[in-house]
C-alpha positions as CSV (number, residue, x, y, z in Angstrom):
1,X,123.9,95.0,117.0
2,X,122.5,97.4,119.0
3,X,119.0,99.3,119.0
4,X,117.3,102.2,120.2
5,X,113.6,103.4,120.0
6,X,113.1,105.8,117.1
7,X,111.8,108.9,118.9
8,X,108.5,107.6,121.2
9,X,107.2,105.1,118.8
10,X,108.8,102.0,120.4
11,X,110.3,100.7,117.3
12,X,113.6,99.9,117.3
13,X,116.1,100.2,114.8
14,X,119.7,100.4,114.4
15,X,122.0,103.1,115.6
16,X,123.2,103.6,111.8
17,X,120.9,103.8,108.9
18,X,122.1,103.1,105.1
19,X,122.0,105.9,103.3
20,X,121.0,105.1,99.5
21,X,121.2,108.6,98.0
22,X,124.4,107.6,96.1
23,X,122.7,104.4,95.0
24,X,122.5,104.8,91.5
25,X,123.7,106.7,88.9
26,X,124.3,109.8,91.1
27,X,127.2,107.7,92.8
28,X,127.7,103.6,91.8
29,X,125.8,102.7,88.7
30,X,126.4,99.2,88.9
31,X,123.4,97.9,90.0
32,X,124.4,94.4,91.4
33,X,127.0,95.9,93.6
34,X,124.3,98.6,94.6
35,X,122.5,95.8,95.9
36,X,125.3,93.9,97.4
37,X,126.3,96.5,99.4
38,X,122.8,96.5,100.9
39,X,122.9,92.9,101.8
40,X,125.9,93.5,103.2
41,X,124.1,96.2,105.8
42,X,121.9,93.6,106.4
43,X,124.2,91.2,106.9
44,X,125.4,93.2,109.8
45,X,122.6,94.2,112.0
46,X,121.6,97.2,110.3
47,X,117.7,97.5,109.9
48,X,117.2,100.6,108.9
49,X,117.6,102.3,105.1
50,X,116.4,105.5,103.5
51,X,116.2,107.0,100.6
52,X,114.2,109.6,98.4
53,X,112.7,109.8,95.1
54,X,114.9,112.3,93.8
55,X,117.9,110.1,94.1
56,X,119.0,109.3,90.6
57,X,115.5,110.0,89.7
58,X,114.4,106.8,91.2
59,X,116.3,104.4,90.6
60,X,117.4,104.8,94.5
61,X,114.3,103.8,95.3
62,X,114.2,100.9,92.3
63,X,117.4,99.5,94.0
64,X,116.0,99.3,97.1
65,X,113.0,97.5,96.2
66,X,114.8,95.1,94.7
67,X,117.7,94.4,97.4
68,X,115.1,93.5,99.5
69,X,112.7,91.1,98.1
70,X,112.8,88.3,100.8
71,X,113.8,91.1,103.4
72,X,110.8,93.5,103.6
73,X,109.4,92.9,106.5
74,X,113.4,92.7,108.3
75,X,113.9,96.5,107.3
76,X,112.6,99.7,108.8
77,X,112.0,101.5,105.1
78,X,112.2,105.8,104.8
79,X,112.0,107.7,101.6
80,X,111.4,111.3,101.2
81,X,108.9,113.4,99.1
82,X,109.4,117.1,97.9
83,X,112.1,118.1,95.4
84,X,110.9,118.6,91.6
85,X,110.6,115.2,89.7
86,X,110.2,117.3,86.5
87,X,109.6,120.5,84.9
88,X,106.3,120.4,85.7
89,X,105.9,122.7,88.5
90,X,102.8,120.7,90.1
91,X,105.7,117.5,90.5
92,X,107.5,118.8,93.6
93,X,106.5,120.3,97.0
94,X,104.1,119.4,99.8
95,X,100.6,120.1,98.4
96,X,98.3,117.1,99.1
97,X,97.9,116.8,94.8
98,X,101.3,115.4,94.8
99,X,102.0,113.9,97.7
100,X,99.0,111.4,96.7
101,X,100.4,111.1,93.6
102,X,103.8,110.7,94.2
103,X,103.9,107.9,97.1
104,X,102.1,105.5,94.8
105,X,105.3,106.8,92.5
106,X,107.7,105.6,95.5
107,X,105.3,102.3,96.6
108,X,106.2,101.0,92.9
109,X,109.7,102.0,92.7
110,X,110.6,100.2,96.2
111,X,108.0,97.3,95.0
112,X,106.3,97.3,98.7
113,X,102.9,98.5,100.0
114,X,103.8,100.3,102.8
115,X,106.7,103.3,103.9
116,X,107.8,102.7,107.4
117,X,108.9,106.0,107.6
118,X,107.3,109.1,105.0
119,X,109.4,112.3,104.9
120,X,108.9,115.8,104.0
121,X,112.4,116.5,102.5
122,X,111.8,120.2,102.8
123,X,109.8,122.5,104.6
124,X,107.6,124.9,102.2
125,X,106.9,128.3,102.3
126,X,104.0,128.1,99.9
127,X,102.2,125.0,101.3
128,X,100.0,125.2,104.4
129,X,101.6,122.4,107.2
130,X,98.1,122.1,107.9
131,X,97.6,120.6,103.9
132,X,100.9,118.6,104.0
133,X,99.9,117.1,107.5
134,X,96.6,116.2,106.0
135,X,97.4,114.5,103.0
136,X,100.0,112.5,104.9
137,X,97.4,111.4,107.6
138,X,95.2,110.4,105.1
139,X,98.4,108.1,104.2
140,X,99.3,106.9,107.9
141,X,94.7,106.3,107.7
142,X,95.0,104.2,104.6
143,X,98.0,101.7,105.4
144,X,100.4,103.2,102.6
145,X,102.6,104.9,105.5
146,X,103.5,103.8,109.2
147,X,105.0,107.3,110.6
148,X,105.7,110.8,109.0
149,X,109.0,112.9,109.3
150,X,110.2,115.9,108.4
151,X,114.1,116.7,107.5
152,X,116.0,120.2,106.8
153,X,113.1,122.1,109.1
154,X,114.0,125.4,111.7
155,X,113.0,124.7,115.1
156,X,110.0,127.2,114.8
157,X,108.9,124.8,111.5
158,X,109.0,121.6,113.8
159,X,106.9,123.7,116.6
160,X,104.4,124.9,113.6
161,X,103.8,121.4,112.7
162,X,103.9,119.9,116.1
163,X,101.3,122.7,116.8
164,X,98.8,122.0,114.0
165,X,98.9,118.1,114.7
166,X,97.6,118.4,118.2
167,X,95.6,121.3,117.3
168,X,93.9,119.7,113.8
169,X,94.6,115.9,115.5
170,X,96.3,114.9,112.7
171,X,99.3,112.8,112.5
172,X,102.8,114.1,113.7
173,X,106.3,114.7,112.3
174,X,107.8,111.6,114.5
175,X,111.1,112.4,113.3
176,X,113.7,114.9,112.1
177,X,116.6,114.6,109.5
178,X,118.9,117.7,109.6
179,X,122.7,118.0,108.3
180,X,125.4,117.5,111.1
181,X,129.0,117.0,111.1
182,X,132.1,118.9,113.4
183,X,131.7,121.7,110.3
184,X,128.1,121.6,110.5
185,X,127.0,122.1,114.2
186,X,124.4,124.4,114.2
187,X,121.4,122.2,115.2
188,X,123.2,122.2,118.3
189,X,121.5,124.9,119.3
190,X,118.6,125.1,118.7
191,X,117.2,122.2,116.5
192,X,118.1,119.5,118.7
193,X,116.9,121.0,122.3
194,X,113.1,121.5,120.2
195,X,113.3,118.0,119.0
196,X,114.1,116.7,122.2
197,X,111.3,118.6,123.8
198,X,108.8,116.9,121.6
199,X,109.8,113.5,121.7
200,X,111.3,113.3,118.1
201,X,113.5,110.8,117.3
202,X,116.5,112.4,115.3
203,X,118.6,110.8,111.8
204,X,121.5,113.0,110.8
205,X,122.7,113.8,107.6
206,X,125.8,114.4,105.8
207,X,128.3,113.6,108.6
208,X,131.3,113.7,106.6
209,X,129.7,117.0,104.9
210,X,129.6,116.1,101.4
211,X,133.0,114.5,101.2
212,X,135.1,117.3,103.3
213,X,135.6,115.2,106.1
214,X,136.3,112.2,104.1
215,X,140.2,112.8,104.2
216,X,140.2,112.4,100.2
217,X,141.5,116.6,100.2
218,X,144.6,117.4,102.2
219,X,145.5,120.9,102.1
220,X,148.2,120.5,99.6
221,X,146.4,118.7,97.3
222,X,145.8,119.3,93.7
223,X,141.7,119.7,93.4
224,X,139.3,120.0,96.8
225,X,135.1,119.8,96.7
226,X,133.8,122.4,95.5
227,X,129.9,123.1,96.7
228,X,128.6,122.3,92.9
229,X,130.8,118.4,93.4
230,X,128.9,118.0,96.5
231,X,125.6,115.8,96.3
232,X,123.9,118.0,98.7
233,X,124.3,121.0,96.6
234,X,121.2,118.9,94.3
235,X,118.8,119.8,96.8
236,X,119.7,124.2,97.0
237,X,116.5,124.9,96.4
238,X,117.2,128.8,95.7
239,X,117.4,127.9,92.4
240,X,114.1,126.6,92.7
241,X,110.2,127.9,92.7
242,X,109.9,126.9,96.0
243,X,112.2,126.9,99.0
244,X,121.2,111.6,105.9
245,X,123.0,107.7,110.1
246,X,119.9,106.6,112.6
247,X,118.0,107.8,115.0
248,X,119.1,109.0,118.2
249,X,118.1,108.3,121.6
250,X,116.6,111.2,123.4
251,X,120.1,111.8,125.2
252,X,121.9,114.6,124.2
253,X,124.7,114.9,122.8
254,X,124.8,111.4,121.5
255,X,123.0,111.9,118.1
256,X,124.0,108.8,115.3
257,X,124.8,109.4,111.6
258,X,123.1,108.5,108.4
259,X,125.9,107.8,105.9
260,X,124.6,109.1,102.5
C-alpha cells in the first residue's frame, strides 16, 4: 500500500479512506457484514476510516468502534460534528455547548478515547469560527482529539478560519472534505488552489456523486436517482435552522477519493 502525509502533519495514511456513512441502517443493516467489510479495508492496507455522528444516528460510529477493537491504534480515526441529532435545536451546529457535549457522544459510540481527525461537517453562519475553533482547541489541549478539519467550506470560509487560528493562536482546520466527482468539479477552482496555499491536506467526497456515476442508471432505464434517493441530499441543510476517499498530496490535480 502506499501513503502520503495528510496535509503538513507528517502522518501518513492511505491514499483511500473507508467511507462509513452507509454503515448502518442508512445503507447495510447487517451489522456483522458492516464489520467484515471493515476488516476487509484493513486487511488491505487501508488505514484510514471516517465517519459522522449523523450516520444512521450513530450507529456508524457504533460499527466502527466495534470493528476495531484490537485495531485502534492501526487506524487513522475521523468523524464529523454539526448536523441536528434531534429536535432540539441546541443538538446540532458549531457552538462550543455542543461540540463538548457531543464528542463525548462520538468517544462512546466509537468506544475510543481519542478522534484522530475532528471535523466540522458544515460551516455556520450563526456560529463565530472564532467559538468553534475554541471549543475544538480546548479538545486538541485535552487529549480527546489529535487534528481538526473542516468539510463542505467556500474558500473564503477556509481563509476565515485559517485567519482566526493564527490570529487567536488556536488550533487549525488541517484538512478539507468537499464533494468531487467528473459532475462535480467546481473545487477546481477555487477550493483546491486555497487549500493548497495553506498546507491542507484534502479528502474528497461523493466521487461517484451519490450513485450517478455508479453505472447502475443507463439512459434507457426504467427509474434513475433522483436528489431525495441520494444520501447526500440528508445533509441540505436549507431545510434546516442553520446552513467523503483520502487525503491528497499537495500536487495538483491528483486529489484521492473517499468512497461513502
Amino acid at each position: 500500500m502506499e501513503y502520503r502525509s495528510l496535509g503538513r502533519t507528517g502522518v501518513q495514511v492511505s491514499p483511500l479512506c473507508l467511507g462509513a456513512m452507509m454503515l448502518g441502517p442508512w445503507g447495510n443493516n447487517d451489522t456483522a457484514d458492516s464489520i467484515r467489510i471493515i476488516h476487509r479495508t484493513l486487511d488491505a492496507g487501508i488505514n484510514f476510516i471516517d465517519t459522522a455522528d449523523v450516520y444512521s444516528g450513530g450507529a456508524s460510529e457504533e460499527i466502527v468502534g466495534q470493528a476495531l477493537q484490537g485495531h485502534r491504534d492501526e487506524v487513522f480515526l475521523a468523524t464529523k460534528f454539526f448536523m441536528p441529532m434531534s429536535e432540539d435545536p441546541n443538538q446540532r451546529g458549531g457552538s462550543r455547548r455542543w461540540i463538548m457535549q457531543e464528542v463525548e457522544n462520538s468517544l462512546r459510540r466509537l468506544n475510543t478515547d481519542h478522534i484522530d481527525l475532528y471535523q466540522v461537517h458544515r460551516p455556520s453562519p450563526d456560529t463565530d469560527v472564532e467559538e468553534t475553533l475554541g471549543a475544538l482547541t480546548d479538545l486538541v489541549r485535552q487529549g480527546k482529539v489529535r487534528y481538526i478539519g473542516s468539510s463542505s467550506y467556500s474558500g473564503s470560509q477556509i481563509v476565515e478560519a485559517q485567519w482566526a487560528s493564527r490570529e487567536r493562536n488556536l488550533e487549525r482546520f488541517v484538512t478539507e472534505q468537499p464533494p468531487y466527482s467528473i459532475l462535480v468539479r467546481g473545487i477546481e477552482e477555487d477550493i483546491l488552489p486555497t487549500v493548497q496555499r495553506h498546507g491542507m491536506g484534502t479528502l474528497t467526497h461523493s466521487p461517484l456523486s451519490g450513485g450517478w456515476l455508479s453505472g447502475r442508471w443507463r439512459k434507457d432505464s426504467a427509474s434513475a436517482p433522483t436528489s431525495s434517493a441520494r444520501p447526500n441530499a440528508r445533509f441540505d441543510m436549507s431545510s434546516q435552522p442553520t446552513s467523503e476517499n483520502s487525503t491528497s498530496s499537495k500536487n495538483l490535480p491528483s486529489w484521492p477519493n473517499k468512497t461513502d
